[in-house]
TORLUMMAR-932550 format. One record per residue (C-alpha): residue number from 1; z, x, y. Coordinates in steps of 0.2 Angstrom, whole numbers, plus 5000, padded with zeros to 4 digits. Layout:
# TORLUMMAR-932550
NUM; Z; X; Y;
...
# end
This chain:
# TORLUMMAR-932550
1; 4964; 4995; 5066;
2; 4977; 4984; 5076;
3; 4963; 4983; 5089;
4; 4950; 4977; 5076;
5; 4962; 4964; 5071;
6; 4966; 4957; 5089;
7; 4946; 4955; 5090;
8; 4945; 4946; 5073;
9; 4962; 4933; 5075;
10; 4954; 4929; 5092;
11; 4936; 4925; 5083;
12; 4943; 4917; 5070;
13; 4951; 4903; 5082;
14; 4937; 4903; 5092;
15; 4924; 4898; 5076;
16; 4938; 4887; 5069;
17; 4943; 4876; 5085;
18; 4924; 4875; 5090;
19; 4918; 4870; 5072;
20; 4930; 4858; 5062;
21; 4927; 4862; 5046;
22; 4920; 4880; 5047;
23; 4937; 4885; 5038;
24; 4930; 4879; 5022;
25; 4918; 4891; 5022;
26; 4929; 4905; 5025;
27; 4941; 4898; 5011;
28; 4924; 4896; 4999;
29; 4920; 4916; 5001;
30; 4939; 4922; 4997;
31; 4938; 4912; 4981;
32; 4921; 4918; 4978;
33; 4927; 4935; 4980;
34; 4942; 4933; 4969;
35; 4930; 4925; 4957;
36; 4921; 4940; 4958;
37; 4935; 4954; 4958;
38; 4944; 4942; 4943;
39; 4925; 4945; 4934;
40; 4925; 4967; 4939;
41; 4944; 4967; 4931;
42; 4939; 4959; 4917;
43; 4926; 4967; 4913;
44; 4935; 4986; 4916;
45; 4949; 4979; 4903;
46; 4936; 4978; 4890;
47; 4929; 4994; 4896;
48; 4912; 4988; 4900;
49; 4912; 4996; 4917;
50; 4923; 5010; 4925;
51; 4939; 5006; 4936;
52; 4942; 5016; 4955;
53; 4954; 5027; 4947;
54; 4956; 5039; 4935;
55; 4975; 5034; 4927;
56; 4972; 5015; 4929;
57; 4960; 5006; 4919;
58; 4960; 4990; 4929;
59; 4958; 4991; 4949;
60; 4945; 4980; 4953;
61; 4934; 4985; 4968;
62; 4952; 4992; 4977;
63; 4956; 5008; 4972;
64; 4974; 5004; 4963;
65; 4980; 4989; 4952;
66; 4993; 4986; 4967;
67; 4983; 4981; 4980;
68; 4971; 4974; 4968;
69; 4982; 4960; 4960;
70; 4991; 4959; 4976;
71; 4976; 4951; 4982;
72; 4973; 4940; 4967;
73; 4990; 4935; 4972;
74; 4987; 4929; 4989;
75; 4973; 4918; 4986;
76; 4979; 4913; 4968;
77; 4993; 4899; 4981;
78; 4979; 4895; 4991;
79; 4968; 4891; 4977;
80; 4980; 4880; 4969;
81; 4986; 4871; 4982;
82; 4966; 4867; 4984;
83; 4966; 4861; 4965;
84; 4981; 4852; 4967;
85; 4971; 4843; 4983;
86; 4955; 4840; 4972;
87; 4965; 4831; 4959;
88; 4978; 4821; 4970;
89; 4960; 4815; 4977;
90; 4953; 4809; 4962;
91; 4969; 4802; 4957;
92; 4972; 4790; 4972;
93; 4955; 4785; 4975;
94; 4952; 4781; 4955;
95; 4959; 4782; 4939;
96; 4955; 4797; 4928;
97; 4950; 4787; 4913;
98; 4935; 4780; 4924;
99; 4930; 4798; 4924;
100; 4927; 4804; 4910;
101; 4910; 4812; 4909;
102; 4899; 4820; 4922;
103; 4889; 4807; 4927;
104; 4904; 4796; 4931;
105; 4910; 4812; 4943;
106; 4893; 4814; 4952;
107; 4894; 4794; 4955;
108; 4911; 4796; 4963;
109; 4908; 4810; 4974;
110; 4889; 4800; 4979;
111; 4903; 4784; 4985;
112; 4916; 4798; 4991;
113; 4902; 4811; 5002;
114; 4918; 4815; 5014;
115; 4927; 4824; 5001;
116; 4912; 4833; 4991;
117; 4918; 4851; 5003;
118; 4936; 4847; 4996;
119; 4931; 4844; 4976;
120; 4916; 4858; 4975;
121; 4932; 4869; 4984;
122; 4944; 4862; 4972;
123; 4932; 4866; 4957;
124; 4929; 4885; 4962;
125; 4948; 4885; 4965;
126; 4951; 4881; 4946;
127; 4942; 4893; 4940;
128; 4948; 4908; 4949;
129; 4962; 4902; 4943;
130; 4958; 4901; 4924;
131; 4952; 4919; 4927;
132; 4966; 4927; 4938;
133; 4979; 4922; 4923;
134; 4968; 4933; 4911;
135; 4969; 4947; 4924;
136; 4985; 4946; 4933;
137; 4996; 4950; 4919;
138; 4986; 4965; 4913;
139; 4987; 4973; 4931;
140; 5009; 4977; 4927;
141; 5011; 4974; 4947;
142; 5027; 4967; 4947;
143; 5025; 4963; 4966;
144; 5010; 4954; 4962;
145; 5019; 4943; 4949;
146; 5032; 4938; 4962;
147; 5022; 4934; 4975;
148; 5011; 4925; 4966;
149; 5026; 4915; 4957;
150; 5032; 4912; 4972;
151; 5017; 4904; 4981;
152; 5016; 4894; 4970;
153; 5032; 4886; 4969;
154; 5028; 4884; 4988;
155; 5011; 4875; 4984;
156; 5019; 4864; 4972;
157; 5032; 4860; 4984;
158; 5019; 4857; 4999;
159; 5006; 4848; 4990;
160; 5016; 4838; 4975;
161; 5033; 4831; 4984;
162; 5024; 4828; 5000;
163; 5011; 4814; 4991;
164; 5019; 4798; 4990;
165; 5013; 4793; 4972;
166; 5019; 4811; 4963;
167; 5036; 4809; 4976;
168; 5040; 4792; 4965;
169; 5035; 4800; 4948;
170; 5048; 4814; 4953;
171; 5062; 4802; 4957;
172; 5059; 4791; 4941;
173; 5060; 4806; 4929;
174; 5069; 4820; 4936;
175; 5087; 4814; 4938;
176; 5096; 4828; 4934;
177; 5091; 4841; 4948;
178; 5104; 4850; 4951;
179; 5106; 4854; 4933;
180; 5085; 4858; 4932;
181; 5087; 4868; 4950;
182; 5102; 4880; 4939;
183; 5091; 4883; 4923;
184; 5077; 4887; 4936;
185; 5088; 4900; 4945;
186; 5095; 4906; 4928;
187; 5077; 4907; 4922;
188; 5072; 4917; 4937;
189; 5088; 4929; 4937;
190; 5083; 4935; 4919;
191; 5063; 4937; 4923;
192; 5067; 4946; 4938;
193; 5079; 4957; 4929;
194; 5068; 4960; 4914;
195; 5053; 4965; 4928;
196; 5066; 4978; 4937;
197; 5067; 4985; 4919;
198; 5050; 4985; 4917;
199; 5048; 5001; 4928;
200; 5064; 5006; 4931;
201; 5061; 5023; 4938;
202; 5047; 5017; 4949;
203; 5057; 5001; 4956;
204; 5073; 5015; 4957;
205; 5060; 5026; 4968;
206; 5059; 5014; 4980;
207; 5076; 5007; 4983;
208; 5078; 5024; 4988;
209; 5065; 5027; 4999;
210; 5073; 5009; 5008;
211; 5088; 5017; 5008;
212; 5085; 5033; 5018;
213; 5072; 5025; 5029;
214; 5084; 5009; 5034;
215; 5098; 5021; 5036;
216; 5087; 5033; 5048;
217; 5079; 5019; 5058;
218; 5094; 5022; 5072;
219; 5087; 5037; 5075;
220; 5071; 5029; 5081;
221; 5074; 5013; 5090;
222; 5056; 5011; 5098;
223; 5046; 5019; 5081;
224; 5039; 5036; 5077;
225; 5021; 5029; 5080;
226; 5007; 5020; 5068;
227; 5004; 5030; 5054;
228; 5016; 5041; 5058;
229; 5029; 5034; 5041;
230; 5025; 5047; 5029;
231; 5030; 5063; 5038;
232; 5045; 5055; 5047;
233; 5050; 5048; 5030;
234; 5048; 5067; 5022;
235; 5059; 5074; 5036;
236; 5073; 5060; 5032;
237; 5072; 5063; 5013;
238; 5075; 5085; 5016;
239; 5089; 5081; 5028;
240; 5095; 5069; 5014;
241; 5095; 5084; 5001;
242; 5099; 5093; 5011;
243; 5118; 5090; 5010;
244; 5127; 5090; 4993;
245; 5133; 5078; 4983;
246; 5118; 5070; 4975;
247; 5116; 5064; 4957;
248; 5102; 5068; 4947;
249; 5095; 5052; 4947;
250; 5089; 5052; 4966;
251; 5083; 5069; 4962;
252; 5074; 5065; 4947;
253; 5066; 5051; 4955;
254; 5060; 5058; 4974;
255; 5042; 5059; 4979;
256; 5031; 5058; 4992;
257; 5027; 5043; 4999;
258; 5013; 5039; 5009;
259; 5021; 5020; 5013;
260; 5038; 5012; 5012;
261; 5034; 5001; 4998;
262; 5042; 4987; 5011;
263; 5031; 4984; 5025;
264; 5045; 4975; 5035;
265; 5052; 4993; 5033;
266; 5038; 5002; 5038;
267; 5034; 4991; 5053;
268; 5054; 4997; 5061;
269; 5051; 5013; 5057;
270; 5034; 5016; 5066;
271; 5035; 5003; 5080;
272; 5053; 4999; 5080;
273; 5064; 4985; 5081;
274; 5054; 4974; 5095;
275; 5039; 4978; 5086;
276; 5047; 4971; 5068;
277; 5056; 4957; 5079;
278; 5041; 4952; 5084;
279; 5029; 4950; 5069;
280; 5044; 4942; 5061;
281; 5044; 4929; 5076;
282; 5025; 4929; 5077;
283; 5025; 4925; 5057;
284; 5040; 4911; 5058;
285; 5030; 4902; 5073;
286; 5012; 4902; 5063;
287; 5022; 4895; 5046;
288; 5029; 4881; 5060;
289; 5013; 4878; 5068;
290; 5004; 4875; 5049;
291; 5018; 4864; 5042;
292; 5016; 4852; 5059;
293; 4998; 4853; 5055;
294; 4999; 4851; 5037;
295; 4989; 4868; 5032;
296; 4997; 4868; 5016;
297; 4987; 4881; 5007;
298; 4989; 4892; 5023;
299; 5008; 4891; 5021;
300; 5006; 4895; 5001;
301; 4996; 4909; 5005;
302; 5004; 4917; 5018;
303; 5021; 4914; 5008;
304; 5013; 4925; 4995;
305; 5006; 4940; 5006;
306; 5026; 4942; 5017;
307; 5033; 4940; 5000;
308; 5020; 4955; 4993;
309; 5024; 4966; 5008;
310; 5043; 4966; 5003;
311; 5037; 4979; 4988;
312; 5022; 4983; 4994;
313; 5011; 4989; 5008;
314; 4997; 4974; 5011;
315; 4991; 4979; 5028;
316; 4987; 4995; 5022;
317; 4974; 4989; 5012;
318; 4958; 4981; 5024;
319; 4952; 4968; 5014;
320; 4971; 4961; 5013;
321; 4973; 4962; 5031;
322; 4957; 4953; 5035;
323; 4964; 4939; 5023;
324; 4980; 4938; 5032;
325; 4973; 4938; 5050;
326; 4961; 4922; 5044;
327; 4977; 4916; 5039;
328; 4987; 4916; 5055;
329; 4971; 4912; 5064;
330; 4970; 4896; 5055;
331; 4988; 4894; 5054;
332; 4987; 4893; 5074;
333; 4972; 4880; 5077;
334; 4974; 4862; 5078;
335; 4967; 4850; 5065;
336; 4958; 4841; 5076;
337; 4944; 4851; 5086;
338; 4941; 4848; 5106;
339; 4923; 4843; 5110;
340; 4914; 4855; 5116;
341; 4903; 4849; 5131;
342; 4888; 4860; 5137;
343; 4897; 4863; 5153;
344; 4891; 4880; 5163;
345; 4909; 4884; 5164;
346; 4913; 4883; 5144;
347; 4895; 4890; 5141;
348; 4900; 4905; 5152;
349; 4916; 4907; 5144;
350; 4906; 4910; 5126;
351; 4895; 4920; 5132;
352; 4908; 4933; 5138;
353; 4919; 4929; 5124;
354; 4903; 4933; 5111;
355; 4899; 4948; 5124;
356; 4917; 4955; 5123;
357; 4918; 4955; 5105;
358; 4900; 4961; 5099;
359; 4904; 4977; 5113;
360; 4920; 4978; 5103;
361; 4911; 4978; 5087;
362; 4898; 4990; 5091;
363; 4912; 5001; 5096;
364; 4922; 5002; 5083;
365; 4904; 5001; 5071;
366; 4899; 5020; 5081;
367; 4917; 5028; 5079;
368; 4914; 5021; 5059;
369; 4899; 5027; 5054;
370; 4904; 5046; 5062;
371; 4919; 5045; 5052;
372; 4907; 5040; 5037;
373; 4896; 5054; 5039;
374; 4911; 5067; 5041;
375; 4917; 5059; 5023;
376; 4902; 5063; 5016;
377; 4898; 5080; 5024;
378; 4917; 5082; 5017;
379; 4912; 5078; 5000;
380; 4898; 5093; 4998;
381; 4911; 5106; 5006;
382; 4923; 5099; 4992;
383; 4910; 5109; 4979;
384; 4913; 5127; 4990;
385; 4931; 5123; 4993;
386; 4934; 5122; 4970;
387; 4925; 5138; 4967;
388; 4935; 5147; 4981;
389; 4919; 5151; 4995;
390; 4934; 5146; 5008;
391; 4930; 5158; 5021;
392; 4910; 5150; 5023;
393; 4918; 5131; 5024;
394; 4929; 5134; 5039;
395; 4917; 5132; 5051;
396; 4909; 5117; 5041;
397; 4929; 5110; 5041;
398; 4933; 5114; 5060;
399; 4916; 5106; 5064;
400; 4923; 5089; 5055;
401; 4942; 5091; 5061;
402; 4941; 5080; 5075;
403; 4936; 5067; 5063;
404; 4947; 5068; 5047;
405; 4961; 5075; 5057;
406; 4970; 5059; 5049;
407; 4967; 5063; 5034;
408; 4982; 5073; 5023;
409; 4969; 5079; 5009;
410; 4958; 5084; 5023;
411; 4972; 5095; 5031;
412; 4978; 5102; 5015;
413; 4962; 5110; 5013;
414; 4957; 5118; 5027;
415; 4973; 5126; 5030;
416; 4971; 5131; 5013;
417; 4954; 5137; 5018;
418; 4963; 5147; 5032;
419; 4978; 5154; 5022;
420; 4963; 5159; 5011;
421; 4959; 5168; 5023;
422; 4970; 5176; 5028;
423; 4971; 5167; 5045;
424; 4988; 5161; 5045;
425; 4993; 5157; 5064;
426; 4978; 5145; 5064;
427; 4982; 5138; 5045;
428; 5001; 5135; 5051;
429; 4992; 5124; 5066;
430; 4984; 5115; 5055;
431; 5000; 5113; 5045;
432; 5010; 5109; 5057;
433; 5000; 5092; 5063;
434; 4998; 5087; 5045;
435; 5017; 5087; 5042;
436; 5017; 5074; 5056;
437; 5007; 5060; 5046;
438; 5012; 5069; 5028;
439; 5028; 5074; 5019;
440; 5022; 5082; 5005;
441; 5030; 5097; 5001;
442; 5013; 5107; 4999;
443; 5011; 5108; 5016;
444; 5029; 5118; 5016;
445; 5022; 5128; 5004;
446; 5007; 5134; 5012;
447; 5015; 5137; 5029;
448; 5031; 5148; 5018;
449; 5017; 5160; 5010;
450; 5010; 5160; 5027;
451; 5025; 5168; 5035;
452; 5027; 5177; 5020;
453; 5011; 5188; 5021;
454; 5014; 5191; 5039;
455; 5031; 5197; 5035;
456; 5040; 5184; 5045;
457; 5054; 5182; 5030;
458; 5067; 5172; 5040;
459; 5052; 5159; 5043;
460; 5045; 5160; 5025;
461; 5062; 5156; 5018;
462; 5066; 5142; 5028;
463; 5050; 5133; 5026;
464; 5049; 5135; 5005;
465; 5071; 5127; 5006;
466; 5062; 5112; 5018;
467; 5050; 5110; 5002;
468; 5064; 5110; 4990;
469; 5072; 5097; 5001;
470; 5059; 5085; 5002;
471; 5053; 5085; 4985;
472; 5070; 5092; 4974;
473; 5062; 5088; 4957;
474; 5047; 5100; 4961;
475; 5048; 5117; 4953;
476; 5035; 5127; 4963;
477; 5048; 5132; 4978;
478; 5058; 5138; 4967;
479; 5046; 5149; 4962;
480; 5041; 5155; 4977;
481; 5057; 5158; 4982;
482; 5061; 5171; 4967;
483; 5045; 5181; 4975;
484; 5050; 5182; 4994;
485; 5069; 5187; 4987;
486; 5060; 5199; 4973;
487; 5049; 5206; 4987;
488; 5063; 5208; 5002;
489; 5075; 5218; 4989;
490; 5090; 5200; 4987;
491; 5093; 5203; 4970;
492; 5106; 5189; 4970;
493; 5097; 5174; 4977;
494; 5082; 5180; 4965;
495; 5092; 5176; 4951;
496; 5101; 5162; 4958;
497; 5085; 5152; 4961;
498; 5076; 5161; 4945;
499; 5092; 5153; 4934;
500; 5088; 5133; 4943;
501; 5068; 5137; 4939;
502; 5073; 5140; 4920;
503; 5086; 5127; 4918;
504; 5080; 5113; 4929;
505; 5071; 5100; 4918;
506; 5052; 5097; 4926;
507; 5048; 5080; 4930;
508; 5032; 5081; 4924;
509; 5030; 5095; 4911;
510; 5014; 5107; 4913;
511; 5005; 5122; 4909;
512; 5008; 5130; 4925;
513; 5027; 5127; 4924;
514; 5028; 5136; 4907;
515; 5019; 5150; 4916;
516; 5028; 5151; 4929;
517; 5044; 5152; 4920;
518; 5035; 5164; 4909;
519; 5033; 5176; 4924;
520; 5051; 5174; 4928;
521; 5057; 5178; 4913;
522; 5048; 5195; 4914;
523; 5054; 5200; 4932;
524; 5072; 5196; 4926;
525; 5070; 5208; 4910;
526; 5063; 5220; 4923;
527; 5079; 5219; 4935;
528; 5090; 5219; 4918;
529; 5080; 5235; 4915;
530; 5082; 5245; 4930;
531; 5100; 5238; 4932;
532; 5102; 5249; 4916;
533; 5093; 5264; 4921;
534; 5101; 5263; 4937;
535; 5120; 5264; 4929;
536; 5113; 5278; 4916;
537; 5107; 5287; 4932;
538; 5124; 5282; 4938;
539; 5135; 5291; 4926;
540; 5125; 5305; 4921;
541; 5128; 5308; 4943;
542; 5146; 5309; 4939;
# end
């Protein structure tokens, strides 16, 4: 993925130097597609079409609400700054009252054709606007809410105060500003309280996870390796449980992330401190090189997306990602574009460049479509895999390893397939490379019943307490636990972990918890039950 987005900043500043205004174009297709995504949401809010996700009914095209309003977000900045553009236009170069019908438009854009780009941009621009605000708000992102607040405070600022004419109308009216810049921060302090509150177990979730990870980091200055968070992060939150002294509230909210929910975090963790120096550097220099240049909307936009990726993870999401390297790319490129004189020497030099990045392409376009057809060859073993036919899909899922190896879902279920099986040395294999890109406590799980059935106890136990560890609030260890105790003849750690299971309040109550505890309720009767035999025996003996 990094690779593809080296190829792709590098096209994008090739197209934009060679071509002046070709970035009007790019900028016409995201707020086409925001028009479009603003259109999908809407219509899954009123339940005319399905969402991407089977708890949320609004997600857009994207597969969560997150990322989906987090993209709205982005180009909601962009978009007004071009609106604010459009208007500062027509408000120098005439009056509004001279406009005021259509035909008094189209007469002006006729006299005015350098700026038509600019106002049919602007127009698009205000209406992915009018339709984002009917969205955004349904979408509860609270990270999308900030950003989006926050590029635009940065748009205003850019496009308003910079314009001589709005600078003058600001000076004559707003004389109180440090009494208007406190009510703004006091205004601020209570929406942004009130949006903690919102959610507050799911913004407390994540001030933990920012907590373990950033106190962690130390342990690995140079990164653990891209994609690599999940499974470090689970290892750092069971050594975190590990040692006592924890309030229930941490317990009550722990999971199993698969990102940091901070992506400044997640950068230091797998690629280290250079690595987060550097895209701090490379993103300070490209916000530099757009104010010089005045890429106003750039700078709103991009404002937007960093403050996003403080509760959020952007550039996991392609679509996103694509956005932000057009960004930096245009960021980077100069106003004015050299001429380009059909030289050999400059000829030569697109033709490699063009050669370079279609090879690239076709590259990255083969490893693609084999991944595709393992997904979909996936989804038909999927059928075997939910009515229990594991031991005829392994060789179907050892055929497709090499290309879902990456994929946590993937791994659960051929070790599954293998447990199933009864071929536990290869299922713990399998386990333990998905422990390295995954910390879900499943995967514990699987490996303890693993060592359990080859009667490798010592093993069994440590891997169900490394489940309990990484996922306290989870009930299912426990359970196990009480059968490898029960089954090895330790009475008192049976109890011990049967009395947590029964009094321990599930985070999300279920069916199979009240079963389990069912269960466990009738081993203990039966203990109870031959505890007393045993002391009848007992004194009868005497």
């Amino acid at each position: 993925m990094f690779f593809l987005c080296c190829i792709l900043y590098f096209s994008f500043r090739f197209i934009i130097n060679r071509y002046r205004h070709i970035h009007y174009l790019f900028i016409t297709f995201l707020i086409i597609t925001t028009l479009e995504e603003t259109i999908i949401g809407l219509k899954q809010l009123y339940g005319w079409s399905l969402s991407n996700h089977a708890l949320f009914r609004l997600t857009g095209s994207f597969f969560n609400p997150g990322p989906y309003a987090g993209y709205l977000s982005i180009i909601f900045p962009l978009a007004l700054s071009f609106t604010i553009f459009g208007i500062y236009i027509l408000y120098s170069k005439t009056t509004f009252s001279e406009i005021n019908n259509l035909k008094s438009l189209i007469s002006f854009i006729k006299n005015n054709r350098k700026y038509t780009i600019l106002i049919f941009v602007s127009t698009l621009s205000f209406l992915s606007i009018l339709l984002s605000l009917t969205v955004l708000p349904a979408s509860m992102s609270r990270a999308a809410w900030i950003s989006t607040i926050v590029g635009c405070i940065v748009s205003i600022t850019n496009c308003c105060v910079q314009k001589k004419k709005i600078n003058e109308y600001y000076h004559k009216y707003l004389k109180y500003h440090k009494f208007t810049l406190s009510i703004i921060v006091i205004i601020t302090a209570i929406i942004c309280f009130n949006t903690y509150l919102l959610k507050q177990d799911s913004a407390n979730g994540r001030i933990l996870i920012w907590k373990i990870a950033i106190t962690n980091s130390v342990k690995y200055p140079w990164g653990v390796g891209l994609g690599n968070f999940a499974g470090t992060y689970g290892k750092m939150q069971s050594e975190y449980f590990s040692e006592k002294g924890h309030n229930d509230t941490e317990i009550k909210i722990a999971g199993a992330p698969d990102y940091a929910f901070n992506e400044y975090i997640q950068i230091l963790i797998e690629s280290g401190y250079i690595s987060l120096l550097f895209f701090i550097l490379l993103n300070g220099y490209s916000l530099y090189k757009a104010y010089q240049t005045k890429k106003y909307p750039a700078i709103a936009a991009i404002t937007s997306l960093l403050t996003f990726a403080l509760f959020s993870y952007p550039f996991s999401v392609l679509p996103i990602l694509i956005v932000y390297t057009f960004l930096l790319a245009w960021c980077n490129t100069s106003n004015y574009s050299p001429k380009w004189k059909r030289t050999k020497q400059k000829n030569s030099i697109s033709i490699i460049l063009l050669i370079i990045m279609l090879s690239s392409t076709l590259y990255l376009v083969k490893d693609s479509y084999g991944s595709y057809t393992a997904y979909k060859a996936w989804e038909k073993q999927k059928i075997y895999f939910n009515t229990g036919i594991y031991e005829d899909i392994i060789p179907e899922y050892q055929r497709l390893y090499p290309w879902l190896k990456d994929n946590k879902r993937f791994l659960f279920e051929y070790a599954q397939c293998l447990s199933k099986s009864k071929q536990y040395f290869q299922s713990n294999e399998i386990i333990k490379e998905a422990i390295k890109i995954s910390g879900d406590p499943a995967f514990y799980n699987i490996a303890g019943k693993n060592y359990q059935a080859m009667k490798n106890y010592h093993k069994a136990e440590k891997y169900y307490l490394q489940s309990i560890h990484t996922v306290p609030n989870r009930l299912y260890p426990y359970y196990l636990l009480v059968k490898l105790y029960k089954e090895i003849g330790d009475e008192k750690k049976s109890k011990k972990y049967a009395s947590i299971l029964l009094q321990k309040e599930p985070k999300v109550p279920s069916t199979a918890i009240k079963e389990m505890r069912t269960e466990i309720k009738k081993i203990l009767e039966m203990n109870n039950e031959n505890n007393h035999d045993l002391i009848k025996f007992k004194e009868i003996y005497k």
